[in-house]
C-alpha positions as CSV (number, residue, x, y, z in Angstrom):
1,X,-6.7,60.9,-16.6
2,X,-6.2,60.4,-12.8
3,X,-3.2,59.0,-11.7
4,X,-3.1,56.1,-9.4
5,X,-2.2,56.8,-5.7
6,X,1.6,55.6,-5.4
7,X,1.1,55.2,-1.8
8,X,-2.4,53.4,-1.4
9,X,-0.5,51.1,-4.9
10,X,2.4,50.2,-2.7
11,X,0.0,49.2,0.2
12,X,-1.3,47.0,-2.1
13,X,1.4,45.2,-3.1
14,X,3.0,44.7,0.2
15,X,-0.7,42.8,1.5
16,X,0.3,40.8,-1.9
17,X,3.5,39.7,-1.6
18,X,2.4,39.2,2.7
19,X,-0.4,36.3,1.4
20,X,2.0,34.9,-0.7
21,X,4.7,34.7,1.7
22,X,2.2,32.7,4.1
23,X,1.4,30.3,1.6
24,X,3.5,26.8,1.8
25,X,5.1,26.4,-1.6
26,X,5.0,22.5,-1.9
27,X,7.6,20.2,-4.5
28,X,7.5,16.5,-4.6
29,X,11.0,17.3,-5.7
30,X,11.8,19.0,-2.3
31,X,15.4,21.1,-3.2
32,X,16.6,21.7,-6.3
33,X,18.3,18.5,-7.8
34,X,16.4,16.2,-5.0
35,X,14.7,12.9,-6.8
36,X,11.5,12.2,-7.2
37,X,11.9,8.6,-6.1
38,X,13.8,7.3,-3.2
39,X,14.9,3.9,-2.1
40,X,14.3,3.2,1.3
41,X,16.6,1.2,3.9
42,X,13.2,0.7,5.7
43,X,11.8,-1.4,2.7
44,X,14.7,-4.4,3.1
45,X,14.2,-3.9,7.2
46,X,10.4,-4.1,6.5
47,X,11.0,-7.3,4.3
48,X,13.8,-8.6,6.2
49,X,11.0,-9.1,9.5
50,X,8.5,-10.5,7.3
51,X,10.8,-13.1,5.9
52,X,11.6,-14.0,9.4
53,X,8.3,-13.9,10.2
54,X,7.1,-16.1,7.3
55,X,10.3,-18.5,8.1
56,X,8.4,-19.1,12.1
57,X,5.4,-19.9,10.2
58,X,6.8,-22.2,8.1
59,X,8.8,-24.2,10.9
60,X,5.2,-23.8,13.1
61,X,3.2,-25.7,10.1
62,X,6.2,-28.2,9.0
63,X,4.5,-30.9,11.3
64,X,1.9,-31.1,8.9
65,X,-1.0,-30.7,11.6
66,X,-3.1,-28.2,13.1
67,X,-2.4,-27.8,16.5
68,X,-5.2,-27.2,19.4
69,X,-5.2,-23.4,19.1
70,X,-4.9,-23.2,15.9
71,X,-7.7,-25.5,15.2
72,X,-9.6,-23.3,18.1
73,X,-8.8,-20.2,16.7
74,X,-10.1,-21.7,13.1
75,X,-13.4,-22.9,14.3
76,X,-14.2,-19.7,15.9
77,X,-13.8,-18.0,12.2
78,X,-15.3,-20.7,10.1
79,X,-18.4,-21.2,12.4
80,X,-19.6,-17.6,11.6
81,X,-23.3,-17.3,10.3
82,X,-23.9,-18.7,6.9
83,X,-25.4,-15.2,6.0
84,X,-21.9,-13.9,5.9
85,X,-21.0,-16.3,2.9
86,X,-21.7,-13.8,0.2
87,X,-19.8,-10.6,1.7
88,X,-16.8,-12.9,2.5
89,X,-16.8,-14.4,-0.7
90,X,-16.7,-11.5,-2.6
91,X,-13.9,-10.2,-0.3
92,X,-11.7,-12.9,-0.8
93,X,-11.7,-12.2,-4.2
94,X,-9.4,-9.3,-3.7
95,X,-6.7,-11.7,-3.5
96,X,-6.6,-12.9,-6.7
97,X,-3.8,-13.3,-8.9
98,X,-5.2,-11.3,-11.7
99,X,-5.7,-8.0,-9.0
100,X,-2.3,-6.4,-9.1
101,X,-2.8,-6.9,-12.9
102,X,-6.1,-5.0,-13.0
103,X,-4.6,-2.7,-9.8
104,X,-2.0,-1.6,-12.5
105,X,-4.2,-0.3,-15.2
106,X,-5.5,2.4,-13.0
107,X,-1.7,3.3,-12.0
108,X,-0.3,3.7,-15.4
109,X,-3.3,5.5,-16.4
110,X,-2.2,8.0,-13.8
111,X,1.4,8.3,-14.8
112,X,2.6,6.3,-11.9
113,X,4.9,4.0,-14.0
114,X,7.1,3.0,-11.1
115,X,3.9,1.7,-9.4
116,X,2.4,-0.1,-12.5
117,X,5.4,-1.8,-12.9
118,X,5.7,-3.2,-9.1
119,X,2.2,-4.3,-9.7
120,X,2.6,-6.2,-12.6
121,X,6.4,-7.6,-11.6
122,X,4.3,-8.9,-8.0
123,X,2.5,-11.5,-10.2
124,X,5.5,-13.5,-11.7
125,X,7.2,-12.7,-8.1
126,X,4.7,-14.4,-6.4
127,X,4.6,-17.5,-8.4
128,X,7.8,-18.0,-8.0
129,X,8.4,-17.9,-4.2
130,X,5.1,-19.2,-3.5
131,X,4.3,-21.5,-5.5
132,X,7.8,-22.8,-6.5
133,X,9.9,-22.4,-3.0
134,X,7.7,-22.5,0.0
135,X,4.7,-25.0,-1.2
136,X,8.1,-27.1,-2.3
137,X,9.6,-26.7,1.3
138,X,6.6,-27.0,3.3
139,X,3.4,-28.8,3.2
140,X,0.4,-28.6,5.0
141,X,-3.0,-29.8,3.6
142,X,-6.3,-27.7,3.5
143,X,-8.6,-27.6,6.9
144,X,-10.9,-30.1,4.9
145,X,-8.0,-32.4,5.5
146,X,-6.8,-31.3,8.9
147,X,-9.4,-30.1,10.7
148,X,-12.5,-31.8,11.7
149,X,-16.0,-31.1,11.5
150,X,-14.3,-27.9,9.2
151,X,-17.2,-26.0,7.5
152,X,-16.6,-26.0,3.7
153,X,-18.2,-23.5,1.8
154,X,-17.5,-23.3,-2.4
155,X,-13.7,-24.3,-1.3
156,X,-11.2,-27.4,-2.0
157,X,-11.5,-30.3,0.6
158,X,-8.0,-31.4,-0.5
159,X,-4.3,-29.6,-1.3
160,X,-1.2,-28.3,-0.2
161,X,-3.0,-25.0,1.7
162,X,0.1,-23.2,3.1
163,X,0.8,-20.4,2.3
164,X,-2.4,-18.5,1.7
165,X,-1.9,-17.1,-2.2
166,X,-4.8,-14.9,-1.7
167,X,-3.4,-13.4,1.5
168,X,0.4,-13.2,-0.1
169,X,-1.1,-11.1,-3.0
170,X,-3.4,-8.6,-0.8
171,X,-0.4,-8.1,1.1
172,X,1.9,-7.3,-1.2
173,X,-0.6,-5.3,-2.6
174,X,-1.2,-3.3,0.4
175,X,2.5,-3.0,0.7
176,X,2.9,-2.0,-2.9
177,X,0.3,1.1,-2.4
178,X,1.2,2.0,0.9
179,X,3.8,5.0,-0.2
180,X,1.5,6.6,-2.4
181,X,-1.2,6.4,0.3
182,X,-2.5,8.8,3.5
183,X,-4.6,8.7,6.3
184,X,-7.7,7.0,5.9
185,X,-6.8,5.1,2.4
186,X,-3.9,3.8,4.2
187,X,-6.4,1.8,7.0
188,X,-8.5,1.4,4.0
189,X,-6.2,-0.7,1.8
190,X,-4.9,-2.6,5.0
191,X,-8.6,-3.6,6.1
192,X,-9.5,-4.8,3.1
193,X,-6.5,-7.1,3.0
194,X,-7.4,-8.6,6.5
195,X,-10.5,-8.9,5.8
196,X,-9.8,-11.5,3.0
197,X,-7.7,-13.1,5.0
198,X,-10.2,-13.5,7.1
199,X,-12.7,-14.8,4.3
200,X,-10.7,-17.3,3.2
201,X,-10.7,-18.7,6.9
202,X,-14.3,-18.4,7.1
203,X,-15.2,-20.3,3.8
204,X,-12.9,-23.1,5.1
205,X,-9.9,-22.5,2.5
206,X,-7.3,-22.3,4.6
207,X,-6.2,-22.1,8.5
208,X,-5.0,-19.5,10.8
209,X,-1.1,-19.6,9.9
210,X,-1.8,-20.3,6.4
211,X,-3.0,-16.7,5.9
212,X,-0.5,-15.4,8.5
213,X,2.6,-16.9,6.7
214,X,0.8,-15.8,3.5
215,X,0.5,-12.6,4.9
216,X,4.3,-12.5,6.0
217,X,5.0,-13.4,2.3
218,X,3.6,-10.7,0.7
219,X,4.6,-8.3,2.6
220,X,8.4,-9.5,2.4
221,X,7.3,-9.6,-1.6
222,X,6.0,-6.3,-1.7
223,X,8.9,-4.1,0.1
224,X,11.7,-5.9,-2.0
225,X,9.8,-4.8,-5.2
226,X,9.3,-1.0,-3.5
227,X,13.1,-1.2,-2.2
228,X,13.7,-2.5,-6.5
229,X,11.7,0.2,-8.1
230,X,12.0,2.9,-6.0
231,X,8.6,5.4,-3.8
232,X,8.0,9.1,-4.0
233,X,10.2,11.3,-2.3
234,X,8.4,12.7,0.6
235,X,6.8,16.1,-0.4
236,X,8.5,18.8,1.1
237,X,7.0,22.5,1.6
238,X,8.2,25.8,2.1
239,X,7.0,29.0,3.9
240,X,9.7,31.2,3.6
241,X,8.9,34.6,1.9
242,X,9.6,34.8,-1.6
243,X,12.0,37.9,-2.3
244,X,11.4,41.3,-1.2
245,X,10.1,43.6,-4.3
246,X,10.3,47.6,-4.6
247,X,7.0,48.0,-3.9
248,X,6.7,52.0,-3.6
249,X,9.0,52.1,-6.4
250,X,7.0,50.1,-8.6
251,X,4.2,51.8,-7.6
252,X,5.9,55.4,-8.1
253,X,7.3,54.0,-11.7
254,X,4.1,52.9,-12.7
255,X,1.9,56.2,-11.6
256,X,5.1,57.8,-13.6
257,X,4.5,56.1,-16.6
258,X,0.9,56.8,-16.6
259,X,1.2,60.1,-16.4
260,X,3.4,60.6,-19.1
């Protein structure tokens, strides 16, 4: 039996341990003893603006009454082409209340439990600020109501229409998913959320600040439950080489052995 080259062995494991040293070794844990979830101080600055925010809103609609650029603003939305009635109604649909609930399935199936649970708390969360605080502090009656010559389509002519619920639960939503999200998913997610803001304006549902102070709501809903439950941990990489081996001396021990 030949034995192996010790020399041409060695070589071989120094181009070895080389590619792994240049491959990033990646942990969501980062550092030994780091968490895997975080609380940010960003999430309360995050919903500290949107309750401000949502709080302008509120004193803008407290009147009761559309005001001229709102009411421009809101015309220019609703008198899109009929055509665009199915899209947008299917859109709007994204903010129903049953979405986080059917959002979390998908999450818990994955093992994100922290998510699941912000997804399903959001629902009791906003029923309770929305529907029991700010429709109880302000009230502002649907564009069928307030705005004339408003283009219904399959929506309410009557009711309290501030806040949007459909916007405050795509927003939070958005919010919700944002820290497990990258890149294009991130614009994805946030699109899809305007966009039904934008549908309810266009079906007649609701005005311009109605979504925007929905918006504002969900968003101010969305980091307190992120800031209560806690995101990821960034992800943090490594590229230093791992430990030095004996190479030649492995090499040498092993050509050793098979001689013997």
């Amino acid at each position: 039996m030949v034995p192996p080259d010790p020399v041409r062995a060695g070589r071989l494991d120094r181009l070895a341990a080389g590619r792994r040293a240049g491959r990033p070794r990646c942990s969501v844990t980062g550092s030994a003893g780091t968490p895997r979830h975080r609380r940010r101080a960003a999430d309360g600055a995050v919903a500290a603006a949107a309750a401000l925010v949502a709080v302008l809103c509120s004193l803008a609609v407290a009147s009761g009454e559309v005001g001229p650029a709102e009411a421009a603003v809101f015309r220019v939305v609703n008198g899109w082409p009929d055509a665009l009635q199915g899209p947008l109604w299917l859109l709007q649909l994204l903010g129903v209340l049953g979405m986080p609930l059917l959002l979390a399935v998908p999450a818990l199936a994955v093992g994100r439990l922290r998510l699941a649970l912000a997804l399903v708390a959001l629902v009791p969360l906003k029923l309770l600020v929305h529907g029991e605080l700010v429709k109880a502090l302000v009230q502002r009656s649907r564009p069928g109501s307030t705005i004339e010559d408003a283009v219904l389509r399959d929506v309410p002519s009557a009711g309290i229409a501030y806040p949007s619920g459909h916007a405050v639960v795509a927003f939070g939503v958005v919010v919700l998913l944002w820290p497990y999200l990258r890149g294009r998913w991130r614009a994805a997610v946030l699109a899809l959320a305007v966009l039904n803001s934008v549908a309810r304006v266009y079906l007649g549902a609701h005005a311009p600040l109605d979504v925007v102070g929905g918006a504002a709501v969900g968003v101010c809903l969305g980091a307190v439950l992120c800031l209560a439950v806690g995101v990821p941990a960034r992800q943090a990489c490594s590229t230093a080489a791992p430990p030095k081996r004996p190479a030649a001396r492995s090499a040498r021990a092993r050509g050793a052995s098979s001689i013997e």
